[in-house]
C-alpha positions as CSV (number, residue, x, y, z in Angstrom):
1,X,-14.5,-36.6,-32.9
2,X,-14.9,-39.4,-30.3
3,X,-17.2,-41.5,-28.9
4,X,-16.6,-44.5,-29.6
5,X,-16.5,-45.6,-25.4
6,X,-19.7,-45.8,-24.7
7,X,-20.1,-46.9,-21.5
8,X,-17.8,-47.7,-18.4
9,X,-17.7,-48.9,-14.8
10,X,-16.3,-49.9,-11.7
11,X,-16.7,-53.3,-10.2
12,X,-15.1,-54.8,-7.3
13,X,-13.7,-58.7,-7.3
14,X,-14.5,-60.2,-4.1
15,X,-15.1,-64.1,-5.1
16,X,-17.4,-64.3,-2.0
17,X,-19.7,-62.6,-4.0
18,X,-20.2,-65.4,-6.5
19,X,-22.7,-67.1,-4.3
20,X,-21.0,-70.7,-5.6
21,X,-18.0,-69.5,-3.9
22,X,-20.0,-67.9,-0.8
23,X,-22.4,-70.7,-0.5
24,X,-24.9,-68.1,1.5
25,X,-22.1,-65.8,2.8
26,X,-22.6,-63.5,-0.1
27,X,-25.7,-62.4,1.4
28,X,-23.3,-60.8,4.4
29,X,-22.6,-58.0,0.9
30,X,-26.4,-57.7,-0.3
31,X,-25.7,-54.2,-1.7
32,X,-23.2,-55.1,-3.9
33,X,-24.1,-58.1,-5.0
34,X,-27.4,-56.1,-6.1
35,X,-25.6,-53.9,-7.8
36,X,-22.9,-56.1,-9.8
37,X,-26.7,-57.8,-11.2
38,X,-27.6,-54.0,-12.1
39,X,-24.0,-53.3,-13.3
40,X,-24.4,-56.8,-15.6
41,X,-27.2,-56.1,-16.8
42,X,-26.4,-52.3,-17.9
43,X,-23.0,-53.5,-19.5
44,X,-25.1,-56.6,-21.6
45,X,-27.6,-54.4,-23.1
46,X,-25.3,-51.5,-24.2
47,X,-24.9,-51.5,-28.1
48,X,-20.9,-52.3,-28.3
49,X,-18.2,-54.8,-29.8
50,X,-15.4,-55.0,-27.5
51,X,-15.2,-55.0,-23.3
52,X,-12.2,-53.8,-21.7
53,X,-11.4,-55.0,-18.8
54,X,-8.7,-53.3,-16.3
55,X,-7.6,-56.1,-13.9
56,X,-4.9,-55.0,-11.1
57,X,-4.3,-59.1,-9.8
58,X,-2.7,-60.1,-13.6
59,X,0.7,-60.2,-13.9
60,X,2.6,-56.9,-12.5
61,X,5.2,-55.1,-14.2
62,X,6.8,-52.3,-12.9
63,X,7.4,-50.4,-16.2
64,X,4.9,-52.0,-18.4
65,X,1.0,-52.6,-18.8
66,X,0.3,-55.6,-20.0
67,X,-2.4,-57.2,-22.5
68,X,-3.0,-60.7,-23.0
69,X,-3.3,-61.8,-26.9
70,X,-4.7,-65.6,-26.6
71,X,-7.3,-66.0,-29.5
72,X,-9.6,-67.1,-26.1
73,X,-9.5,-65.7,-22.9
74,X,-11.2,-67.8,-20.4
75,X,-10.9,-68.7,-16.6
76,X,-12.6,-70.7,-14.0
77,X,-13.3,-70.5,-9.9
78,X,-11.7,-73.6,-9.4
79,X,-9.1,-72.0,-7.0
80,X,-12.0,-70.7,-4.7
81,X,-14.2,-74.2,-4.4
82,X,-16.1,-73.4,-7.5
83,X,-14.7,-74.9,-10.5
84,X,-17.9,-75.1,-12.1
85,X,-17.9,-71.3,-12.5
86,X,-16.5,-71.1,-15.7
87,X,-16.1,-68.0,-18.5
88,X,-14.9,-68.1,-22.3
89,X,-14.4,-65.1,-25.0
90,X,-13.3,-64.2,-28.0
91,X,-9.9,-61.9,-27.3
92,X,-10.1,-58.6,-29.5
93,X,-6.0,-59.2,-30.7
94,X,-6.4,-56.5,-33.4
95,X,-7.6,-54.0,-31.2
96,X,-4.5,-54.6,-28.7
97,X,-2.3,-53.9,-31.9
98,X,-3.8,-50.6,-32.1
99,X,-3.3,-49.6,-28.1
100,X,0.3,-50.7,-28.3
101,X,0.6,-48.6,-31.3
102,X,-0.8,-45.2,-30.0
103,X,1.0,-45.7,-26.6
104,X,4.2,-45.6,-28.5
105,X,3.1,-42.5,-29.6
106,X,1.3,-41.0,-27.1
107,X,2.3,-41.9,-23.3
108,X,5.2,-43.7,-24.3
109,X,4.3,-46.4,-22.0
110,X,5.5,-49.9,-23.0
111,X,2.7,-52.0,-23.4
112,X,4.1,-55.8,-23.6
113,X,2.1,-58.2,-25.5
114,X,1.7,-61.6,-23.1
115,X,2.0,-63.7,-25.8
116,X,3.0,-67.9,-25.2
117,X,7.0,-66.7,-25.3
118,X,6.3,-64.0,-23.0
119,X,3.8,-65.6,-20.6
120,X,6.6,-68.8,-20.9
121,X,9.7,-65.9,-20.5
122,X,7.7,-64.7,-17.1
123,X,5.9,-67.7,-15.9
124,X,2.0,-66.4,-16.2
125,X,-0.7,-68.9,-16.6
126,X,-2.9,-68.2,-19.3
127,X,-6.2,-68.6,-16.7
128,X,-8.0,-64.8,-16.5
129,X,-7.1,-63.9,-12.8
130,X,-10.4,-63.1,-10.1
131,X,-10.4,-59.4,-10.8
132,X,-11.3,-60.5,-14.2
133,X,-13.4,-63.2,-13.6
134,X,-15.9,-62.1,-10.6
135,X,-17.0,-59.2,-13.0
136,X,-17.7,-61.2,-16.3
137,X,-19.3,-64.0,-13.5
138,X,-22.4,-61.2,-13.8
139,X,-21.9,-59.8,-17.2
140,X,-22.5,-63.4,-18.5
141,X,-25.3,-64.2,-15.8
142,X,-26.8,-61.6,-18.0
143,X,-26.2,-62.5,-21.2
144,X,-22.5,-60.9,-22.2
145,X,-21.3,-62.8,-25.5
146,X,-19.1,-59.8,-26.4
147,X,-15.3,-59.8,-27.4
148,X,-13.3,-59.2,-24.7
149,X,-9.5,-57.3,-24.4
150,X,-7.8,-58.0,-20.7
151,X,-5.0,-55.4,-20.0
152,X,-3.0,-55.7,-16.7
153,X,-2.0,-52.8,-15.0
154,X,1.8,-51.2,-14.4
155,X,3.5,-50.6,-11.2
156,X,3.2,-46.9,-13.2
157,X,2.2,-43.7,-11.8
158,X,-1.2,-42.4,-11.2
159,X,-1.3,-39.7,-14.0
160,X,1.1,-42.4,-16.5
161,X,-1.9,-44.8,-16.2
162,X,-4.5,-41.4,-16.9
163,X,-2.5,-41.1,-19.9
164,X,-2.5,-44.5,-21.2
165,X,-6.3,-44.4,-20.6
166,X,-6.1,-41.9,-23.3
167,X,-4.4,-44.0,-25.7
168,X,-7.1,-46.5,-25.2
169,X,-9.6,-43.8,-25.9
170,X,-7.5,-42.9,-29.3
171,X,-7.4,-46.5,-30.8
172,X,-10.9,-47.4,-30.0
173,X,-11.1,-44.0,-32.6
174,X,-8.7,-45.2,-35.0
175,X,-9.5,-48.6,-35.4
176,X,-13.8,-47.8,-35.2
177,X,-14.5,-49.9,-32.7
178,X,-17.4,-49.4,-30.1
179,X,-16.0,-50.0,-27.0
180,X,-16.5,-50.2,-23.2
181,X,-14.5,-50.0,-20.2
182,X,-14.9,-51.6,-16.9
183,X,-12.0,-51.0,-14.2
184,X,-12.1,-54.1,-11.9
185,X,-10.8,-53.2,-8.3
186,X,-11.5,-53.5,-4.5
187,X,-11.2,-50.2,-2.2
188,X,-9.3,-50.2,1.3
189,X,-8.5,-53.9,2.8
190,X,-7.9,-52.4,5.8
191,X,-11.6,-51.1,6.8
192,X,-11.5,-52.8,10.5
193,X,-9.3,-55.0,13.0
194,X,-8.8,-58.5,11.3
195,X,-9.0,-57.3,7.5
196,X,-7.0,-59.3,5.5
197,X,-4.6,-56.3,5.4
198,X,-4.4,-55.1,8.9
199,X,-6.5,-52.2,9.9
200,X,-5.7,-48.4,9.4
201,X,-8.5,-45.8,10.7
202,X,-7.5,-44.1,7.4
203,X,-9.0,-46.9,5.2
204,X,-12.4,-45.4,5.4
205,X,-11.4,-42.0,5.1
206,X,-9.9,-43.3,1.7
207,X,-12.8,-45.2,0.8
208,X,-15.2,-42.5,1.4
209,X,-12.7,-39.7,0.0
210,X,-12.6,-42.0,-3.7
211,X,-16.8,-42.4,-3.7
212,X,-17.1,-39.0,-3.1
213,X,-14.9,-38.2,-6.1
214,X,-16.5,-40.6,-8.4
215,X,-19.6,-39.7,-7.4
216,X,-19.1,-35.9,-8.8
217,X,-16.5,-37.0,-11.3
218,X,-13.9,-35.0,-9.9
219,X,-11.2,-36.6,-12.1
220,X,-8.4,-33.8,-10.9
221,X,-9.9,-35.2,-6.9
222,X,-8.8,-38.3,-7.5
223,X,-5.4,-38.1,-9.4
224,X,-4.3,-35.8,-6.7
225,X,-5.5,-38.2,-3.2
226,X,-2.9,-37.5,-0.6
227,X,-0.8,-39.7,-1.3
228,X,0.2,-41.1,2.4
229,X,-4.0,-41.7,2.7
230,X,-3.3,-44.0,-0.5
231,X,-0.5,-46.0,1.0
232,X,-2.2,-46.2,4.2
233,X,-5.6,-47.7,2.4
234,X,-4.0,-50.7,1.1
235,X,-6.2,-51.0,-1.9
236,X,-5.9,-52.1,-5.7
237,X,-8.3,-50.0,-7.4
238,X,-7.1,-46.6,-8.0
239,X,-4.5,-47.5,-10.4
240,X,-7.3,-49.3,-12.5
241,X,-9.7,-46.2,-12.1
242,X,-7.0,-44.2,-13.6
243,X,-6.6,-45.8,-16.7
244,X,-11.0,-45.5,-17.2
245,X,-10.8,-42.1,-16.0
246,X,-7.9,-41.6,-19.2
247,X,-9.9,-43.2,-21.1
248,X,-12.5,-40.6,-20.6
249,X,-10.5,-37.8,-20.5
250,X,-12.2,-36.1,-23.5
251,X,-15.6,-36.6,-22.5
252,X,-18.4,-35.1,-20.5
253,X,-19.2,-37.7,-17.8
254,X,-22.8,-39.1,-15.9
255,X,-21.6,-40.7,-12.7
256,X,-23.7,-43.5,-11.0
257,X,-22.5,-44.8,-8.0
258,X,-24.8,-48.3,-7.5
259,X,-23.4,-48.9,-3.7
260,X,-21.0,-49.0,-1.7
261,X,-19.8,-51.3,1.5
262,X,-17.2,-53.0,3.4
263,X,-18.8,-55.7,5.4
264,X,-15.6,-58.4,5.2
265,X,-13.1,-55.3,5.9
266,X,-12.8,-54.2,2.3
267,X,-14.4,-51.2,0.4
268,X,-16.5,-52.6,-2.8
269,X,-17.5,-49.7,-5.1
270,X,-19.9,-50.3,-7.9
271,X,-20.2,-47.9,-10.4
272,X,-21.5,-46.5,-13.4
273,X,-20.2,-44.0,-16.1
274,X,-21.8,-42.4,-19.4
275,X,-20.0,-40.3,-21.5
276,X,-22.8,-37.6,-22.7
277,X,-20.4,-36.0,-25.0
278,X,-17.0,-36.0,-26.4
279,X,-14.3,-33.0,-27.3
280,X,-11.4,-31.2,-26.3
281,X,-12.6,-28.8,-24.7
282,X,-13.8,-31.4,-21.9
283,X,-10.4,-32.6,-21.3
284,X,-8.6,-32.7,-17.8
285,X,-4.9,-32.7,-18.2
286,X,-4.4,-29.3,-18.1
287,X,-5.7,-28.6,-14.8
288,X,-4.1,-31.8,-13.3
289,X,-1.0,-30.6,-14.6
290,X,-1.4,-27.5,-12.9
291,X,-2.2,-29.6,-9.6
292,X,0.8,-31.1,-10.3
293,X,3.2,-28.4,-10.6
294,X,1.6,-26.2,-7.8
295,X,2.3,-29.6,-4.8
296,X,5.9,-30.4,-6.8
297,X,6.2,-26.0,-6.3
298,X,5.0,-26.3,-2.5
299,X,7.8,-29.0,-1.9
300,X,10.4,-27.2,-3.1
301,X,9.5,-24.2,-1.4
302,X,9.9,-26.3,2.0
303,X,11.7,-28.9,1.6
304,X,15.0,-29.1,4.1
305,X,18.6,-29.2,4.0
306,X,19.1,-32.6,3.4
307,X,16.3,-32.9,0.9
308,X,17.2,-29.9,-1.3
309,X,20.9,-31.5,-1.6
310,X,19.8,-34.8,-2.5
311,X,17.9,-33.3,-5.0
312,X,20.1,-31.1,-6.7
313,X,22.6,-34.3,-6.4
314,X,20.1,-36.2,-8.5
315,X,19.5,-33.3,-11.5
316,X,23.0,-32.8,-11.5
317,X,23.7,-35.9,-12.5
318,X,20.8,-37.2,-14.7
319,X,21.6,-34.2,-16.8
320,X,25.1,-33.5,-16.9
321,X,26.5,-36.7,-15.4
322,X,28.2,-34.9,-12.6
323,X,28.8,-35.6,-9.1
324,X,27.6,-31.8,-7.1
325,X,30.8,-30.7,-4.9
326,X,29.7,-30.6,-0.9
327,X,28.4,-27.0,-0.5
328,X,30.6,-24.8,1.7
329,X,27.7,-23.5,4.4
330,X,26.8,-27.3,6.2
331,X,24.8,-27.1,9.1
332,X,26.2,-28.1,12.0
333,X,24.2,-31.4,12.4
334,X,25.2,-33.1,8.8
335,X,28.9,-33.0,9.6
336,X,28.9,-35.7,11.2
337,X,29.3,-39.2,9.9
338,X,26.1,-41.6,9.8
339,X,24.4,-44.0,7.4
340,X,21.9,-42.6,5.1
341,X,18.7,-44.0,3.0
342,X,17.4,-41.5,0.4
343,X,14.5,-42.5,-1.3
344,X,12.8,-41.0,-3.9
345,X,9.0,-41.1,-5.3
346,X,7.4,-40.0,-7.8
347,X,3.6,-39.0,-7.3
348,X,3.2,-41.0,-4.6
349,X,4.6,-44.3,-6.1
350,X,8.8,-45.5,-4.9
351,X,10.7,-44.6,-7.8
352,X,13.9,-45.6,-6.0
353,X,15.6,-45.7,-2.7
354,X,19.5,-46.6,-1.6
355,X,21.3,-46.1,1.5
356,X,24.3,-47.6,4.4
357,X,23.5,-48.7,7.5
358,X,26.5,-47.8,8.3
359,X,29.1,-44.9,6.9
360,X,31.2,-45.0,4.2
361,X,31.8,-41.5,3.6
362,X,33.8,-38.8,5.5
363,X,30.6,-37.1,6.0
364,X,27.2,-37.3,5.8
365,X,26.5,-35.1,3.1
366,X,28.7,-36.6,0.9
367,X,26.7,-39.4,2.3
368,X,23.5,-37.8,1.0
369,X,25.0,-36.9,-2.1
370,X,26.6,-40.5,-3.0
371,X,22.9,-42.3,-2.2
372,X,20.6,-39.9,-4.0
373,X,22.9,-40.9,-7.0
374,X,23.0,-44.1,-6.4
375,X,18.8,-44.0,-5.3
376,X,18.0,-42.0,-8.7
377,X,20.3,-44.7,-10.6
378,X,21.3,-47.9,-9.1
379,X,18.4,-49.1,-7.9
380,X,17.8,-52.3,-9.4
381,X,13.8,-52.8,-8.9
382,X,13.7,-49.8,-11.2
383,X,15.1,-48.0,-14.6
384,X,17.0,-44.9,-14.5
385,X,15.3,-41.7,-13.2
386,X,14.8,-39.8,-16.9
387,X,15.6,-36.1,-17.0
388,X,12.0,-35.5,-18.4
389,X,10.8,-37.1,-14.4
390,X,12.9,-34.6,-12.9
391,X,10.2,-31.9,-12.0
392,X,7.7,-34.9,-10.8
393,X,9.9,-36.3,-8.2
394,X,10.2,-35.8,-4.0
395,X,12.9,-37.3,-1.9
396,X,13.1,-37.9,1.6
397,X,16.5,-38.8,3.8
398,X,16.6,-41.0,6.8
399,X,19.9,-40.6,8.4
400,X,20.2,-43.4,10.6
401,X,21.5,-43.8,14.3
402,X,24.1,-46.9,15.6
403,X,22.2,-50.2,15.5
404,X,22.0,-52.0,18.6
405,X,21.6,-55.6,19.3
406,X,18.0,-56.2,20.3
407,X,17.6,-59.6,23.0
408,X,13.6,-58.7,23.8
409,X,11.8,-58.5,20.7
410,X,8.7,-56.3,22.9
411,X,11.0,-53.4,23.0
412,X,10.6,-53.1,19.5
413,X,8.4,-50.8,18.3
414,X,7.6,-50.4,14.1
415,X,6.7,-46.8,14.4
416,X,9.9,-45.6,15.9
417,X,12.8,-47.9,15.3
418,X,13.8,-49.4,12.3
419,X,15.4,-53.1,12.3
420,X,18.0,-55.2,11.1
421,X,17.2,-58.8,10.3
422,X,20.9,-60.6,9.9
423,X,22.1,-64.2,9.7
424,X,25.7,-64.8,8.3
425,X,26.3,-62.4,5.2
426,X,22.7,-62.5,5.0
427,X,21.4,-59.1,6.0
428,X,17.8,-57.2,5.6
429,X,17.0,-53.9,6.5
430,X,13.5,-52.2,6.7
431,X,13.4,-48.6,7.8
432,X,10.7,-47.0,10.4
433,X,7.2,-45.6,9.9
434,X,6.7,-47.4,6.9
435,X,2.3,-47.1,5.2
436,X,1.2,-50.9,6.1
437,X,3.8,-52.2,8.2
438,X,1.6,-52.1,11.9
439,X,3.3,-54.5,13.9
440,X,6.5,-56.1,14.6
441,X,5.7,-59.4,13.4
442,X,5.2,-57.3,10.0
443,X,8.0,-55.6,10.2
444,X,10.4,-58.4,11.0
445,X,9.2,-60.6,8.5
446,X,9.8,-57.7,5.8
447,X,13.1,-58.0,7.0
448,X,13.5,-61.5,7.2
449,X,12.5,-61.6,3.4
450,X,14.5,-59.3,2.5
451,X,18.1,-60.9,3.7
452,X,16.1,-64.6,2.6
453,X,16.3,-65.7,5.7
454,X,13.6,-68.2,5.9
455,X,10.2,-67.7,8.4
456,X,11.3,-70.1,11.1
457,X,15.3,-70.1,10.4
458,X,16.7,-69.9,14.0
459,X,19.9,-68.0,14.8
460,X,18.8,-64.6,13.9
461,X,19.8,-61.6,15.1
462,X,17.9,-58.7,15.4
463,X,19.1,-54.9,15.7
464,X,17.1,-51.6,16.1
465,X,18.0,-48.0,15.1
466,X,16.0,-44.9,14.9
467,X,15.9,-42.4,12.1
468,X,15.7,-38.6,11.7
469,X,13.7,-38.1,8.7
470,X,13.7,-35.3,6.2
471,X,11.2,-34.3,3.8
């Protein structure tokens, strides 16, 4: 069984592309405004009820998707100078039902319903966002009229999303409904000096790394992108692509890629996907679950001292509820005293991360042991690390050096100290090395947000450390 997506894509959201927003400066991306006018027209002549749109620039959540369930979704470019720019459709609410349904099942992903009380509850607006808007801009240029479902994506990890995908793919099934998918999202946005995200050289190793892949359809490829490359491309579309790709998971793929460019310091993909055929026998997740288990495998196999402790610190406790006793054999360098940040991720994506600046234990591996707790558990930007997570998980331990007062902010340097933003009790850390941060001004105003001390409050005083990190 299956087939009920028939067709899907990938379409990049740059408003400059709207020639009422570029006024002539859209002409700078000729490619791919040539191919969002083949990508409209493909998607508006397609035999199907319902789009899907995947939007990563809706509201966030970090343990949720989210799908919007106003009777009519609509939008406007008035933010961008081009208010007369203007889309309206019918939202497809019992269709949502369905998805929220068979993720409960299936992935177990919340899916949260951005209804008036929740849209009210979390302060959305009910205007579609510009990942959803640029897209439909050419759908409707060529005659879209279709019933449209919105879903925001989740702070979630790359293969949770794949999953949900499938859950998509399972209640277009149940509830008959032709259906397509189109994943709205921009590649690297830092391509070049001056990009609106700072430049990284591996920005268009990224870029050209995720075309590849979609060009062949190498689904496992792309689920399993270094992660470090990811972080250092600054994009918003893989997490998008994932959830098509789920979607897909069952079925034999065609993959067009329409073009591909940068010219404003952003990668914009446009593709195309056709499913041929549908069955189990096409599905991935066996083989990326064996990807999975063989890098998860090679970390273990290699990870140090103060990882392996951390780690064992963390299972212990999510399963038993017991604090690990400090192991007899302690190298030599760990029995000292120092502050420690463990932080812990989970394919790629911060699943939590606690330290001290400063020690508070006799040691530091009781150190290590009390912050990978505290990391796995405590950390308020996230839930509880599940025992089922367990074998998905890597850590890494910064054990941090005395701070030092800094009085010339050009001895600073982001790739090898760490800083210390403090103002009164106020007090924001940010550690060294970090994807993104490039500079100092970066990295100090991380900081600076951190403790809430305001962009031009005076009286701040800065302090550096350095970090020996373990992976």
């Amino acid at each position: 069984m299956g087939g009920n997506i028939v067709l899907a894509g990938l379409s990049p959201h740059p408003p400059i592309i709207v020639p009422e927003v570029g006024r002539g400066e859209e002409r700078n991306a000729r490619s791919t405004v040539e191919a969002m006018e083949e990508l409209g027209n493909e998607f508006s002549r397609y035999d199907f009820e319902t789009l899907i749109l995947v939007t990563p620039h809706g509201p966030v959540f970090s343990d949720a998707v989210s799908i919007r369930v106003q009777d009519r979704l609509a939008g406007d470019l008035a933010a961008f100078g081009a208010g007369q720019v203007e889309v309206e459709f019918e939202n497809d609410n019992p269709l949502c039902d369905v998805i929220r349904e068979e993720a409960e099942k299936g992935s177990k992903i919340r899916v949260l319903p951005l209804n008036e009380w929740n849209m009210y509850r979390y302060g959305i607006e009910k205007d579609l966002d510009h990942g959803c808007l640029v897209p439909l801009y050419y759908l409707k240029k060529h005659g879209f009229k279709k019933k449209l479902l919105v879903i925001n994506i989740g702070f979630l990890s790359y293969f949770d999303l794949y999953m949900f995908g499938k859950d998509i793919e399972r209640a277009c099934e149940k509830a008959g409904r032709k259906v397509a998918i189109l994943a709205s999202g921009d590649l690297s946005h830092r391509l070049k000096p001056g990009a609106p995200s700072g430049y990284s050289p591996k920005g268009e190793i990224f870029d050209r790394e995720l075309v590849s892949r979609l060009g062949e359809f190498d689904v496992e490829g792309i689920l399993t992108l270094p992660r470090d490359l990811v972080e250092e491309a600054g994009e918003c579309g893989l997490r998008p692509v994932c959830i098509l790709l789920g979607a897909l998971d069952r079925a034999k793929v065609q993959s067009r890629v329409l073009s591909y460019e940068g010219p404003f310091g952003v990668g914009y993909c446009v593709s195309v996907f056709y499913p041929l055929q549908w069955g189990d026998e096409f599905s991935r997740v066996a083989r990326i679950h064996a990807r999975r288990k063989a890098r998860i495998k090679s970390l273990r196999e290699n990870e140090s001292f103060p990882v392996a402790l951390a780690r064992k610190a963390v299972e212990e406790y999510v399963t038993r509820g017991k604090v690990i006793d400090v192991p007899k054999d302690v190298p030599e360098e760990f029995r000292g005293r120092s502050g420690v940040f463990v932080s812990i991720h989970k394919e790629g994506d911060l699943r939590g991360c606690i330290g001290t600046t400063e020690p508070t234990k006799p040691s530091i591996v009781e150190e290590i042991i009390s912050n990978a707790i505290s990391a796995a558990t405590n950390d308020p930007r996230f839930s509880p690390v599940e025992p089922r997570e367990l074998d998905l998980l890597d850590y890494s331990v910064d054990i941090l050096s005395e701070a030092t007062l800094v009085t010339d902010l050009s001895t600073l340097d982001p790739k090898k100290y760490g800083v210390i933003c403090q103002k009164g009790w106020k007090r924001g850390l940010l550690l060294p090395d970090l994807p993104g941060v490039t500079t100092v001004e970066e990295q100090l105003s991380i900081a600076r947000k951190k403790a809430g001390i305001g962009p031009t409050e005076t009286g701040v005083q800065v302090y550096r450390f350095t970090v020996r990190r373990y992976h």
